[in-house]
MARLOLUM-216041 format. One record per residue (C-alpha): residue number from 1; x, y, z. Coordinates in Angstrom, 3 decimals. Each point is the difference from the previous one (the first is absolute). Layout:
N
[r NUM [X Y Z]]
...
END
This chain:
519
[r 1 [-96.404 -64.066 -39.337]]
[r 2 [3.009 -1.821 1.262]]
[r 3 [0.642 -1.291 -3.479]]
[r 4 [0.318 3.542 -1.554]]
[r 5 [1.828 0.998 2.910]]
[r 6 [2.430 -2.410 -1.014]]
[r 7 [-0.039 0.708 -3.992]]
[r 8 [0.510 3.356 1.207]]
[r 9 [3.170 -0.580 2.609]]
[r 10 [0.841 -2.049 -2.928]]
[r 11 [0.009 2.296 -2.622]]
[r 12 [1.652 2.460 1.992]]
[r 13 [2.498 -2.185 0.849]]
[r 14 [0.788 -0.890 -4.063]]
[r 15 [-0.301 3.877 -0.506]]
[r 16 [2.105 0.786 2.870]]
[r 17 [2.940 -2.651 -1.377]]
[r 18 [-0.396 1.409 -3.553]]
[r 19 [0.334 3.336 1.147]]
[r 20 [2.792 -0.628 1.880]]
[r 21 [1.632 -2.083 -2.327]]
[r 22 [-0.516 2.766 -2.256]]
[r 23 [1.723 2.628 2.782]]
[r 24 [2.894 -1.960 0.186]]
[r 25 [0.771 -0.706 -3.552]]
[r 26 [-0.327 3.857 -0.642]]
[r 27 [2.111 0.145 3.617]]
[r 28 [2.677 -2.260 -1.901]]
[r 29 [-0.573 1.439 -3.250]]
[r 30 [0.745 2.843 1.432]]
[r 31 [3.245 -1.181 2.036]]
[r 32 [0.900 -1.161 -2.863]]
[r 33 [0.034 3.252 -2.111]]
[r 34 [1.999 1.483 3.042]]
[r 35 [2.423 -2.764 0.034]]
[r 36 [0.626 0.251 -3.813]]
[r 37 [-0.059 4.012 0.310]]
[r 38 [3.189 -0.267 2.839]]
[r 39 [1.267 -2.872 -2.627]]
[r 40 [0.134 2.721 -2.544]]
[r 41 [1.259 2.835 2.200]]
[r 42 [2.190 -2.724 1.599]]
[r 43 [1.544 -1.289 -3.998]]
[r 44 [-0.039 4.352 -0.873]]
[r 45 [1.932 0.604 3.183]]
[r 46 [2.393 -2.147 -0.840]]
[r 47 [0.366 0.778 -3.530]]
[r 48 [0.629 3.425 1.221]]
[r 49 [2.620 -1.122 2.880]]
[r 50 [1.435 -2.005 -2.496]]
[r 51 [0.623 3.354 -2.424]]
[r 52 [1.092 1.777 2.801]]
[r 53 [2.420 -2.399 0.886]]
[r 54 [1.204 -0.636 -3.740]]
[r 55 [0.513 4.077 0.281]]
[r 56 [1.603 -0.001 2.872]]
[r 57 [2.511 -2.805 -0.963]]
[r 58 [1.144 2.028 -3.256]]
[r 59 [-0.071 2.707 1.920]]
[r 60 [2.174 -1.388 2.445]]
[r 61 [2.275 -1.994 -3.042]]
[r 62 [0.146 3.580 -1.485]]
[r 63 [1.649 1.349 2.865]]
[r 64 [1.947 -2.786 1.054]]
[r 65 [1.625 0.214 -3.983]]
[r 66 [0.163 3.690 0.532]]
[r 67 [1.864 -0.165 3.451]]
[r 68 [2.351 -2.600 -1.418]]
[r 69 [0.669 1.483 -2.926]]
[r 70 [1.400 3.348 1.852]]
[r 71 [2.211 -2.349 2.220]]
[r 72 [1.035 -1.417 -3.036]]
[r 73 [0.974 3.391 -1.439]]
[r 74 [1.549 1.282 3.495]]
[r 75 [2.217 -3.386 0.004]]
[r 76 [1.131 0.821 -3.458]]
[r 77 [0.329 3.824 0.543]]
[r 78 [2.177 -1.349 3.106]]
[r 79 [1.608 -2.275 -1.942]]
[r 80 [0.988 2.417 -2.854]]
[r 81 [1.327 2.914 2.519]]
[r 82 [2.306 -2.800 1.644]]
[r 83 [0.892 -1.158 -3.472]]
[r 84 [1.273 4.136 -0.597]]
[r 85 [1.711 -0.092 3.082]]
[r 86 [1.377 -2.859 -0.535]]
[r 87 [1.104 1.456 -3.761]]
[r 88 [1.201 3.102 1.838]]
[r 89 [2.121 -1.904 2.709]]
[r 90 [1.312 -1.864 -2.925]]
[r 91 [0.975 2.888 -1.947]]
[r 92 [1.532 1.382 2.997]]
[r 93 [2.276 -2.617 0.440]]
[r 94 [0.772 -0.049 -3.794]]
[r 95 [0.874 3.855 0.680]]
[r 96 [2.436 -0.626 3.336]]
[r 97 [1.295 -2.807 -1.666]]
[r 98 [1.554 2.019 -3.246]]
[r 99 [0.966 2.768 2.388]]
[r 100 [1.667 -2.526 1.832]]
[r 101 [1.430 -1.340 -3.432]]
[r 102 [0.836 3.229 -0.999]]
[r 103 [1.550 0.891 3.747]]
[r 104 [1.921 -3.186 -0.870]]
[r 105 [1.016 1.039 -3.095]]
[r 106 [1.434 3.332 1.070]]
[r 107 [1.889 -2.029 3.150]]
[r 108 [1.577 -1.590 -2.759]]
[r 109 [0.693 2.538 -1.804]]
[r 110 [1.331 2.126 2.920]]
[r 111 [2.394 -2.537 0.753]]
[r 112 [0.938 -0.713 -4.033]]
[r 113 [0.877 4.264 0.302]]
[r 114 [1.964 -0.930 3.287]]
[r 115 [1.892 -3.146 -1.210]]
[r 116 [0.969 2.679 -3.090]]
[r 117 [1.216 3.000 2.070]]
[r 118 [1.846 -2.656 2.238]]
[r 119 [1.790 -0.935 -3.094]]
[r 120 [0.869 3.577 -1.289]]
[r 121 [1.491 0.905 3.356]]
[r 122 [1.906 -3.381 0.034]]
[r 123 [1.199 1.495 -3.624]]
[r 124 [0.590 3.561 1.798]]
[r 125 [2.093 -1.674 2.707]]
[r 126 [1.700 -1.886 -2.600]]
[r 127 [0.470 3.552 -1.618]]
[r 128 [1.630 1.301 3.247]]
[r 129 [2.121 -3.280 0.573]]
[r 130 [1.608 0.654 -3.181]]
[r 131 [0.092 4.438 0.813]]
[r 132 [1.875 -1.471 2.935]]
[r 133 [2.276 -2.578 -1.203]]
[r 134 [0.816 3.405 -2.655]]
[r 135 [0.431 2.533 2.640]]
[r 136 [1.895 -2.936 1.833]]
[r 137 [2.345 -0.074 -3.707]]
[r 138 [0.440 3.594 -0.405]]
[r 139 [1.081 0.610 4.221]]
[r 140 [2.694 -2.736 -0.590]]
[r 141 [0.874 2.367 -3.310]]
[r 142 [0.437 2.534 2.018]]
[r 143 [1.901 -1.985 2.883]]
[r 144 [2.615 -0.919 -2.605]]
[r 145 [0.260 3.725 -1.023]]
[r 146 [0.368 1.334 3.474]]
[r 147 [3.988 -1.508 -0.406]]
[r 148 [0.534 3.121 -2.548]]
[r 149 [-2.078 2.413 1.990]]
[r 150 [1.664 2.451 2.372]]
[r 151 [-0.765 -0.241 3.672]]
[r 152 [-2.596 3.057 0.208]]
[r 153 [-1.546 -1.552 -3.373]]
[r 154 [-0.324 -3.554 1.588]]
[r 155 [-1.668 1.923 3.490]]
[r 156 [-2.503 1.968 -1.999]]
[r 157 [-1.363 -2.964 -2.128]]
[r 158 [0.041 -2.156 2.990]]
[r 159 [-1.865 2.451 1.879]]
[r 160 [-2.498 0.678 -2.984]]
[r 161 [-0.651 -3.291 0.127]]
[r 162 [-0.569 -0.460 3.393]]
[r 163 [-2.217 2.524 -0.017]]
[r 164 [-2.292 -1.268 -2.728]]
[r 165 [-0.361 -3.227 2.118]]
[r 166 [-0.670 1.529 3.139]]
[r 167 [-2.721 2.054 -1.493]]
[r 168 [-1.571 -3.328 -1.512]]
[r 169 [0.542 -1.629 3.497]]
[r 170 [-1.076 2.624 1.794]]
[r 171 [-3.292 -0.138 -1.878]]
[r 172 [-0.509 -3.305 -0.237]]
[r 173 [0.194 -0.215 3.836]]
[r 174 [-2.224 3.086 0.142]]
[r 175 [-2.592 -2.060 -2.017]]
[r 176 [0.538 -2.771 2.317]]
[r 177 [0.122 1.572 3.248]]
[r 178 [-3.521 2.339 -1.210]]
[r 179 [-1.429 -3.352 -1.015]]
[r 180 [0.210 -1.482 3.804]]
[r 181 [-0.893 3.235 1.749]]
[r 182 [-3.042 1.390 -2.408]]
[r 183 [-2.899 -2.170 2.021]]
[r 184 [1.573 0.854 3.749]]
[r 185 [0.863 3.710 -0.911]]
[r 186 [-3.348 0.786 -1.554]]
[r 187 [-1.827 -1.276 2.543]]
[r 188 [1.784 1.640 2.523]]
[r 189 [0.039 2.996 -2.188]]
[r 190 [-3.678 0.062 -0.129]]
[r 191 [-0.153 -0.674 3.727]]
[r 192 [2.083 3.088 0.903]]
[r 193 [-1.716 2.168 -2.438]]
[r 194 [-3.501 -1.248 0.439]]
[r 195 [-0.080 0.743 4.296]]
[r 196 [2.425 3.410 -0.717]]
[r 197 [-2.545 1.443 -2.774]]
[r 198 [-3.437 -1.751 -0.440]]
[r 199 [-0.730 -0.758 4.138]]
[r 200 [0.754 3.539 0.839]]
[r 201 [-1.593 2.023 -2.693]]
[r 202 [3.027 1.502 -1.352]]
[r 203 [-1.456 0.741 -3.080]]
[r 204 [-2.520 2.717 1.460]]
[r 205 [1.125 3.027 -0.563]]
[r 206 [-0.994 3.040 2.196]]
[r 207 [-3.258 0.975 -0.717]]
[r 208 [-0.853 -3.520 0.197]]
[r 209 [0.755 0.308 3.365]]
[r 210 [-1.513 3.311 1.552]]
[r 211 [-3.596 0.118 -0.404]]
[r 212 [-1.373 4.310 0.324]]
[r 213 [-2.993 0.033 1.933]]
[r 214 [-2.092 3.543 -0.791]]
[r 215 [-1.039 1.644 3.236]]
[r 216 [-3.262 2.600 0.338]]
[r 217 [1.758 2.326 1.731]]
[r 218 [3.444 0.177 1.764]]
[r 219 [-1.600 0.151 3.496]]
[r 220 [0.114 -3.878 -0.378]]
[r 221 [3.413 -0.139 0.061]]
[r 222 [0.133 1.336 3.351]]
[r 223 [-2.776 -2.850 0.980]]
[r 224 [1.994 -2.768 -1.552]]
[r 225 [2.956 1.252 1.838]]
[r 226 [-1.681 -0.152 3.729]]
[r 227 [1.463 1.316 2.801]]
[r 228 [3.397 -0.635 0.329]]
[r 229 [-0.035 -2.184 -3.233]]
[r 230 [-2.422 -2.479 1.744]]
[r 231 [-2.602 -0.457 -3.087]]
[r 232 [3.118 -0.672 -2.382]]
[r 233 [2.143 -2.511 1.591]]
[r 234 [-3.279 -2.006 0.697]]
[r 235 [-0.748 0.426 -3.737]]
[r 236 [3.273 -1.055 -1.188]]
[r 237 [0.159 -2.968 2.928]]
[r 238 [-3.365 -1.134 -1.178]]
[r 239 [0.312 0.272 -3.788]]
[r 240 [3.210 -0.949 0.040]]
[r 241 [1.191 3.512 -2.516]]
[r 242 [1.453 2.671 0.414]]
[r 243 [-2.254 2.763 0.191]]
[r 244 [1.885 3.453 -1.635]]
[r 245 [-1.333 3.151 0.813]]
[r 246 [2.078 3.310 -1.215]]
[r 247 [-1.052 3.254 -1.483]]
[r 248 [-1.837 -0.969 -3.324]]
[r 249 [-3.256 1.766 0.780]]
[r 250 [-2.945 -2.238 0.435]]
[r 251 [1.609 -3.454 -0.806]]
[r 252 [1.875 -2.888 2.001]]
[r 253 [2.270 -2.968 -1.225]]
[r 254 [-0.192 -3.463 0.816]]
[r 255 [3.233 -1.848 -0.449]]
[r 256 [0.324 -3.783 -0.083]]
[r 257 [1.164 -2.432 -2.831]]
[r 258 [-2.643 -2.425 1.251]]
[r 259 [-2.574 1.365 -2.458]]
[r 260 [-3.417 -1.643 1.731]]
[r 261 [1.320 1.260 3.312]]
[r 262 [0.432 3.873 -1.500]]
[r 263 [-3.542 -0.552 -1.173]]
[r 264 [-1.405 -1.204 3.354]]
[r 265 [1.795 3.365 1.227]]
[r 266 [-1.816 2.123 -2.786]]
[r 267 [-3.592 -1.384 0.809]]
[r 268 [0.615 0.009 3.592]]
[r 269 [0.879 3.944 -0.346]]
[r 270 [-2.786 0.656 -1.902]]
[r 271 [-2.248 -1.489 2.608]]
[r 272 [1.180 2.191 2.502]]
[r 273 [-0.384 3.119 -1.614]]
[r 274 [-3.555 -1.018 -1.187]]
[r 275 [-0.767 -0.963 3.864]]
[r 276 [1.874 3.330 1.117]]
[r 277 [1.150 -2.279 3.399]]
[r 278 [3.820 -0.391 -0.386]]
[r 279 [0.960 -1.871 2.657]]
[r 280 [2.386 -3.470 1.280]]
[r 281 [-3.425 -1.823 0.514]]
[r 282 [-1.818 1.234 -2.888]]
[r 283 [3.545 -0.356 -2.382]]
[r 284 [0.124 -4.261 1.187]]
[r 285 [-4.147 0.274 -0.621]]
[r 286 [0.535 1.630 -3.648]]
[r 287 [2.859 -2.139 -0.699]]
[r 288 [-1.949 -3.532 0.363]]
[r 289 [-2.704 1.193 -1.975]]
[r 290 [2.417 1.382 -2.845]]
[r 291 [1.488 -3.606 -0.067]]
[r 292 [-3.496 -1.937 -0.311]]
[r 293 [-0.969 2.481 -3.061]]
[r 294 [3.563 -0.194 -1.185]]
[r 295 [-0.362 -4.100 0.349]]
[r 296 [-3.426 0.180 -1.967]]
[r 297 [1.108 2.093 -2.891]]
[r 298 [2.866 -2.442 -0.218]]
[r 299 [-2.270 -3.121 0.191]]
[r 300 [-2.319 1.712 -2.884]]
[r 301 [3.102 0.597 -2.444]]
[r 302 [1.368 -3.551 0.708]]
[r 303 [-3.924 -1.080 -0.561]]
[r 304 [-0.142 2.214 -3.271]]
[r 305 [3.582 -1.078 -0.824]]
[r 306 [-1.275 -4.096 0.210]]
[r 307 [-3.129 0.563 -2.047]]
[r 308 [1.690 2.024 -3.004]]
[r 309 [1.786 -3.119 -0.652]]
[r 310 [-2.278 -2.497 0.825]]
[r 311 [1.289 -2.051 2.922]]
[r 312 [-2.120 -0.288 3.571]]
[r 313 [1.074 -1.562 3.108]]
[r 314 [2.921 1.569 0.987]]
[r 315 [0.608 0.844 3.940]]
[r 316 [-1.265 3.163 1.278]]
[r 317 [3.184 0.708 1.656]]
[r 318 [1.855 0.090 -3.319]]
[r 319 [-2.435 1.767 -2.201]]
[r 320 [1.016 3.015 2.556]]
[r 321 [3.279 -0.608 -1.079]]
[r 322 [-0.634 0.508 -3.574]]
[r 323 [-2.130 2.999 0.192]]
[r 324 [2.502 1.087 2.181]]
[r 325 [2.507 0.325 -2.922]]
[r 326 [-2.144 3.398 -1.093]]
[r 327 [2.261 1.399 1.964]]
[r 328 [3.377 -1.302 -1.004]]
[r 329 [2.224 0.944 -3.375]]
[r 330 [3.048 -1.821 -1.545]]
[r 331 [1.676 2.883 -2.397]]
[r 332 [-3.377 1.810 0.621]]
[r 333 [-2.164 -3.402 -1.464]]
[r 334 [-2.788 -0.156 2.231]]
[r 335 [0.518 -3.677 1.357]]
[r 336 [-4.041 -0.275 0.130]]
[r 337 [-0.371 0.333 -3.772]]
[r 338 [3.083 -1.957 -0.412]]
[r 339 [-1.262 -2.912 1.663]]
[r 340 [-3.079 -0.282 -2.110]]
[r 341 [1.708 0.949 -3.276]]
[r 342 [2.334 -2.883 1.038]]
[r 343 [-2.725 -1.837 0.560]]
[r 344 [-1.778 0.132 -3.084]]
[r 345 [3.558 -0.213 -1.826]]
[r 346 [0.163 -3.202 1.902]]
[r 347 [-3.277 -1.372 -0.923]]
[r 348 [0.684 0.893 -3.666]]
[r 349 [3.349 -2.549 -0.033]]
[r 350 [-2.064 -2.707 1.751]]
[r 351 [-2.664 -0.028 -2.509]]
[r 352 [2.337 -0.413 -2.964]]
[r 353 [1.814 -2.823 2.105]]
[r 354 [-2.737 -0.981 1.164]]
[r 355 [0.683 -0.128 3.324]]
[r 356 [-2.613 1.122 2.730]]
[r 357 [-1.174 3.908 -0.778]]
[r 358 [-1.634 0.400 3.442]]
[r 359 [2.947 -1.449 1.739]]
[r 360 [2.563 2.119 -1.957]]
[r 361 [-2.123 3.275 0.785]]
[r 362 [-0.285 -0.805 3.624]]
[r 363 [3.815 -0.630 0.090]]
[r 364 [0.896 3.484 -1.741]]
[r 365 [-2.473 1.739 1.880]]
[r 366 [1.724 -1.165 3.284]]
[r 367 [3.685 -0.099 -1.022]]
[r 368 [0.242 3.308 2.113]]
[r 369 [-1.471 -0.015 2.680]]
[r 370 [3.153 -0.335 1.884]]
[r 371 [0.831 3.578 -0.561]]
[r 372 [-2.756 1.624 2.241]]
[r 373 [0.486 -2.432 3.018]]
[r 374 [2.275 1.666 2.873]]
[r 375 [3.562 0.227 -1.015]]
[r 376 [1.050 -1.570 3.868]]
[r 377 [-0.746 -3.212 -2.282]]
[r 378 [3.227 -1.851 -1.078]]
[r 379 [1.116 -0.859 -3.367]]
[r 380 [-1.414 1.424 -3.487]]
[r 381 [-3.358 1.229 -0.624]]
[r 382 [-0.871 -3.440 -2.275]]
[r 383 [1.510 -1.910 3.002]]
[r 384 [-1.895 2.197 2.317]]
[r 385 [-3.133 -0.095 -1.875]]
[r 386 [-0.126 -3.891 -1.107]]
[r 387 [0.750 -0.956 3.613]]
[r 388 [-3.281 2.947 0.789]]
[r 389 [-1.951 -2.302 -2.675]]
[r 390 [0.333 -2.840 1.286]]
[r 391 [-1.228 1.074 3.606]]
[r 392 [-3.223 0.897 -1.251]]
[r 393 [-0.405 -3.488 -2.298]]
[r 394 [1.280 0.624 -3.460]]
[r 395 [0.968 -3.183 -2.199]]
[r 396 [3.750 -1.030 0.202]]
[r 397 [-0.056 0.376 -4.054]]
[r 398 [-0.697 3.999 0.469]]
[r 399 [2.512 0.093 3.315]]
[r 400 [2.591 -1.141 -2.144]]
[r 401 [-0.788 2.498 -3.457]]
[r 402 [-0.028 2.425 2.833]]
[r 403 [3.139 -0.664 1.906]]
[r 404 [1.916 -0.458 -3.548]]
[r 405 [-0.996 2.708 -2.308]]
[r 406 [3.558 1.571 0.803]]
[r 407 [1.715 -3.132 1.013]]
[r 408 [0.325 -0.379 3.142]]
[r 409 [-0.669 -3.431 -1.190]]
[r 410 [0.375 -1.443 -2.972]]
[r 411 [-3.394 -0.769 -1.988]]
[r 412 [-1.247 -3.501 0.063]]
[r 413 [-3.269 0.789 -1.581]]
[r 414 [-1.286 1.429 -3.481]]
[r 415 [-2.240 2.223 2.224]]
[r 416 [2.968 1.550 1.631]]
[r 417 [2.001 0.674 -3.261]]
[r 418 [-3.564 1.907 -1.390]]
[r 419 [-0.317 2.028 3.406]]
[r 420 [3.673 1.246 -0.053]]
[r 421 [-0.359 0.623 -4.121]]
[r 422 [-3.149 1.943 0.742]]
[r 423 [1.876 2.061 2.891]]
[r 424 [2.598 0.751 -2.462]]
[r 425 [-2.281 0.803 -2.521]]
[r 426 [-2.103 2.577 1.949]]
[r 427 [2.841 1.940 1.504]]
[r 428 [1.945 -0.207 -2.966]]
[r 429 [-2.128 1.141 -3.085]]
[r 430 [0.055 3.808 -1.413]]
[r 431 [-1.770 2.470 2.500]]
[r 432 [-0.666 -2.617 3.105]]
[r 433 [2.639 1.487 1.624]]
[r 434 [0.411 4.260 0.240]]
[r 435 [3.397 0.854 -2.031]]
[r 436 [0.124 3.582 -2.127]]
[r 437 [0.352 -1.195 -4.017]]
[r 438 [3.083 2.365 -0.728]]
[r 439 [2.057 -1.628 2.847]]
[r 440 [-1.349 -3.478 -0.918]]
[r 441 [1.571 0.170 -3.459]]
[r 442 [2.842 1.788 0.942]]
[r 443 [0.763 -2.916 2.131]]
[r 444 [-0.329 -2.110 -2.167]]
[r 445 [1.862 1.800 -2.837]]
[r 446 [3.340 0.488 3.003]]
[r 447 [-0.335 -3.909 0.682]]
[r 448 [0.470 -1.002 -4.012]]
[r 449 [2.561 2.775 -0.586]]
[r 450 [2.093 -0.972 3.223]]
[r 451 [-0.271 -3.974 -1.169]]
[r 452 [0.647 1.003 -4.030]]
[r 453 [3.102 1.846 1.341]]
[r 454 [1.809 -3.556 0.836]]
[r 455 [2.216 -1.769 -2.755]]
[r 456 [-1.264 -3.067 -1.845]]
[r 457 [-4.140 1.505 0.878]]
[r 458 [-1.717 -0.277 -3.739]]
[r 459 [-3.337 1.061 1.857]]
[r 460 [-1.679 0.626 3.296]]
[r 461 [-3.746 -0.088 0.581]]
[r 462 [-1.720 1.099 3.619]]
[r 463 [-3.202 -2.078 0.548]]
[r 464 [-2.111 -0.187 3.112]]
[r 465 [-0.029 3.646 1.068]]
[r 466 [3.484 0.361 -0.058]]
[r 467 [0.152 -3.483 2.690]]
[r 468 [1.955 -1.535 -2.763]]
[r 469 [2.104 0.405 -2.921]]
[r 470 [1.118 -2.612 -2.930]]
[r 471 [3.642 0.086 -1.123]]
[r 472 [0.852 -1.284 -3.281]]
[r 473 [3.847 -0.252 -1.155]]
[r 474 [1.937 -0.803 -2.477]]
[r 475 [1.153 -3.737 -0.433]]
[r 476 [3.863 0.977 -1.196]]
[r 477 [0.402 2.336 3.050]]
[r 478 [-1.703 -1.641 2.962]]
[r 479 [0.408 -3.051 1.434]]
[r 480 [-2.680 -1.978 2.133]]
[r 481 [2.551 0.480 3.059]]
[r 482 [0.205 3.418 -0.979]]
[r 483 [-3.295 0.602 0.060]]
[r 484 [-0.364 -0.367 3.811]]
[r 485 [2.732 2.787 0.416]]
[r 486 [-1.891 2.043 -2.364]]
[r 487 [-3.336 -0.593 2.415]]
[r 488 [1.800 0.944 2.842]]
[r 489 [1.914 2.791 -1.235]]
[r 490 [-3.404 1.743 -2.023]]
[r 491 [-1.513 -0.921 3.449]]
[r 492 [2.766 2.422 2.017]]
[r 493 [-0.217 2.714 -2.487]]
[r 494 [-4.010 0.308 0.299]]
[r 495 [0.380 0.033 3.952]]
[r 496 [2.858 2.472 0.008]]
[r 497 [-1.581 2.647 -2.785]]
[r 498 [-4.190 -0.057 0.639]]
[r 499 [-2.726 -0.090 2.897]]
[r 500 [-2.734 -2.016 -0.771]]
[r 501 [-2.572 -1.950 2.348]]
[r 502 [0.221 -3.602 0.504]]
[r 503 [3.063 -2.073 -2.416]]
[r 504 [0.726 -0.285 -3.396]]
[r 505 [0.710 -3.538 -1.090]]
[r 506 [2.486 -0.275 -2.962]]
[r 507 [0.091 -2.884 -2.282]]
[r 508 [2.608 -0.117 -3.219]]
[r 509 [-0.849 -2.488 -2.432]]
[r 510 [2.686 -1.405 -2.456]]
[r 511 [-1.306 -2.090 -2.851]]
[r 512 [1.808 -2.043 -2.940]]
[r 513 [-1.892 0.079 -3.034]]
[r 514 [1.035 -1.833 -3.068]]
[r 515 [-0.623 0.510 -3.377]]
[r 516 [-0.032 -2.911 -2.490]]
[r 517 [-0.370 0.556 -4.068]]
[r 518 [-1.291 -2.765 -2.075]]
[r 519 [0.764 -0.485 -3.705]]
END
C-alpha cells in the first residue's frame, strides 16, 4: 500500500514535471512568437519611419531648392533693376553732360559773336575818327574862306554851325542826362501814379460806384429816413455810405467807392425791409450779419478761386481778399477773372520753363490782392498787398513776384518776371479790357498817321494796344542823336493832339544794312 502510494506520488510527480515542462516550453514558445511578432512590427515600423523620413527629407530638399531658388531670382531681379538705374543715371549724366557741352559751346560762341561786333564797332569808330578828322578838314576850308566872306555871310555860317553842334550837344547830353535819371524817375513815377490812381480806385467810373437798391414800395423810404433823419445817419455811420434817397419811385442809391462796403449796405437794406423793423438797433444788428454772409461768400470765391487752379493752403484771411476782387474792375476787367486768367497764363510760362506751375499760379492768383484792402494803406496796391501776404505767411519768393510785378522793385527772380508777363498779358490781350472796335482802330490809325507825318519816318507800326509804337527811319536822314529828338518830339505831338488812357511809349529804330555782291 505504501509502495503504490509512492509509485503513484511518483508518477505524478514525473507527470506533473513533464507537463509542466511541456507548459512552459509552449509558455516560451509562445513568448517567443510574440517577441519575433514585435521584432517584425518593430523592423516594419521602422522601414516605414525610415520612408517617411526619406519623404520628408526630399520634401524638405525640394523646398529648401525651391525657396532658394526664388531668392536667387529676387537677388538677380534686384540686381538687374539697379543695373537699369544705374544705365539710366548713366545716361543721364551722358545727357547733362552734352547739354553742358553744348551750353559750352554756345558760351563760346556767344563770346566769338561778341569779340566780332567789338571789332566792327572798333571799325565804326575808326569810321567816325576819320568823318571827324574830314569834317575837322572841310571847317578849316571854310575858316580860310571866311577872309573873302562879308561880315553878315561870316555871322550866318558861324551861326549855322553853331547851331548844328548845339543840337548834337544838346542831344547827346539829353541821352546822358535820361540815362542817369530813367531808374530814379520811373520809380518815382510809378510811386506817384501807383498811390494817385490804383490805391484810390480812380479807375471806377460812376456806376461802379452807386449801387440802386429796388424798394417794395416807397413807404420805405419814409422808414429808412426815421424821424428827423435818425434811421439814415445811423445807416450811413454804420455802413460807412452814403445812403441817397430822392424822387425815383421805389428805389434808393448806395454810394461808396469801397465796393464790399456798398455791398454790406445793399444786404443790410434788404434785411430790413424783409424784417419790416427799421430801426438804429436793428440797422447795427442787420449790418453784422450782412458782413458775416458778405465774409462767407468772399471766403467761398477765394476757396473756388484756389481749387480752379489747383493750389491749397493759402490763409483764410486772403482767400477773402481774392474773392473779394468780384467786385472790383480795371477798364471794366473784372479783377476776379483776371487773377485766375493770370494765373493760368502764369502756370502756362512755368511749365515751358519749367519752373514751379503751382507756385506760378498761386503767385498770379495773388498779385492783386492789394487792390481790395482799405485804401488808408500806404504805398501801391503790390506794395500794399505783398506786405498783406506776408502777414498771413506767404513765401518770400511770392512776396517778392508780388511786390514787383510793376516795379516797385526790380525782379530778382524768374518767378517775378512770369507774374508781371502774365499781368501784362491778361490786361493787355484783345477784349480783356472794354474798348468800342471803331475807336480802337481809329486810335490806332491817328497814332501811325501823326508819327508817318514826321520827316525821315519810312514806317510806323502801333503794337500793344496802341501802348507802343515802332519807328523806323531812314539811315541818310536820321542820325542816332537825332533819333532821341525825334522820340521826344513824336512824343509831344501825341500828348498835344489825342486822349487816350494810360501812355504811349515811342521807340524809332534806325538800322544800317549793307549789301555785298559777289562775282
Amino acid at each position: 500500500m505504501d509502495v503504490t502510494i509512492v509509485l503513484a506520488s511518483l508518477l505524478c510527480t514525473i507527470l506533473g514535471g513533464f507537463i509542466g515542462f511541456f507548459v512552459r516550453s509552449r509558455i516560451a514558445l509562445a513568448e517567443q512568437n510574440e517577441r519575433t511578432k514585435k521584432g517584425d512590427q518593430i523592423i516594419a515600423k521602422a522601414r516605414d519611419d525610415a520612408s517617411n523620413i526619406k519623404y520628408n527629407a526630399r520634401k524638405e530638399a525640394k523646398e529648401v531648392i525651391k525657396e532658394e531658388r526664388n531668392n536667387l531670382e529676387n537677388e538677380i531681379r534686384v540686381r538687374q533693376r539697379e543695373v537699369k538705374e544705374q544705365e539710366k543715371e548713366i545716361i543721364k549724366k551722358e545727357a547733362n553732360f552734352e547739354q553742358a557741352v553744348n551750353q559750352h559751346q554756345q558760351n563760346v560762341k556767344r563770346i566769338e559773336e561778341k569779340e566780332e561786333d567789338l571789332q566792327k564797332r572798333k571799325l565804326r569808330i575808326d569810321e567816325e575818327i576819320e568823318k571827324y578828322k574830314s569834317k575837322q578838314n572841310e571847317i578849316s576850308e571854310k575858316l580860310s574862306a571866311v577872309s573873302n566872306m562879308s561880315r553878315e555871310d561870316a555871322k550866318e555860317e558861324l551861326m549855322k554851325t553853331m547851331e548844328d553842334e548845339a543840337k548834337l550837344g544838346f542831344a547827346k547830353m539829353y541821352k546822358r542826362l535820361e540815362e542817369e535819371a530813367k531808374e530814379d524817375a520811373e520809380k518815382n513815377a510809378k510811386q506817384i501814379m501807383g498811390i494817385a490812381i490804383g490805391r484810390f480806385a480812380g479807375e471806377f467810373i460812376a456806376d461802379k460806384a452807386i449801387g440802386p437798391v429796388e424798394l417794395p414800395s416807397d413807404d420805405i423810404k419814409g422808414r429808412l429816413i426815421g424821424r428827423e433823419g435818425r434811421n439814415i445817419r445811423a445807416f450811413e455811420q454804420i455802413c460807412g455810405v452814403d445812403l441817397i434817397i430822392d424822387d425815383t419811385p421805389e428805389m434808393v442809391v448806395i454810394s461808396s467807392y469801397n465796393v464790399v462796403r456798398k455791398e454790406i449796405a445793399r444786404l443790410t437794406i434788404e434785411k430790413l425791409i424783409a424784417d419790416g423793423r427799421i430801426h438804429p438797433a436793428k440797422i447795427e444788428e442787420f449790418y453784422e450779419k450782412s458782413k458775416l454772409d458778405l465774409d462767407k461768400m468772399l471766403r467761398d470765391l477765394g476757396e473756388k478761386a484756389q481749387m480752379e487752379i489747383g493750389v491749397h493752403g493759402i490763409h483764410p484771411e486772403i482767400l477773402k481778399l481774392v474773392g473779394a476782387l468780384n467786385w472790383r474792375t480795371s477798364y471794366t476787367q473784372n479783377q476776379y477773372q483776371h487773377a485766375l486768367e493770370a494765373a493760368f497764363i502764369c502756370g502756362a510760362m512755368a511749365a515751358e520753363l519749367g519752373v514751379n506751375v503751382k507756385q506760378a499760379r498761386r503767385a498770379a492768383l495773388l498779385h492783386d490782392v492789394g487792390k481790395v484792402i482799405d485804401a488808408s494803406a500806404g504805398g501801391s496796391h503790390a506794395l500794399v498787398g505783398a506786405n498783406f501776404l506776408k502777414k498771413y505767411g506767404e513765401s518770400n519768393d511770392i512776396v517778392h513776384a508780388v511786390r514787383s510785378h510793376h516795379e516797385d522793385e526790380k525782379p530778382q527772380s524768374l518767378l517775378a518776371h512770369l507774374v508781371a508777363a502774365a499781368d501784362a498779358l491778361s490786361g493787355a490781350r484783345p477784349g480783356a479790357r472794354k474798348a468800342m472796335m471803331e475807336s480802337y482802330l481809329a486810335r490806332l490809325t491817328d497814332i501811325e498817321e501823326i508819327v508817318n507825318s514826321f520827316d525821315g519816318v519810312s514806317n510806323s507800326y502801333a503794337i500793344s494796344g496802341g501802348r507802343e509804337v515802332r519807328v523806323f527811319v531812314e539811315n541818310d536822314t536820321v542820325s542816332d542823336e537825332q533819333t532821341i529828338i525825334l522820340s521826344r518830339d513824336i512824343a509831344k505831338k501825341i500828348e498835344n493832339e489825342m486822349s487816350y488812357p494810360g501812355t504811349i511809349k515811342i521807340t524809332v529804330l534806325r538800322e544800317t544794312k549793307a549789301v555785298g555782291v559777289a562775282k
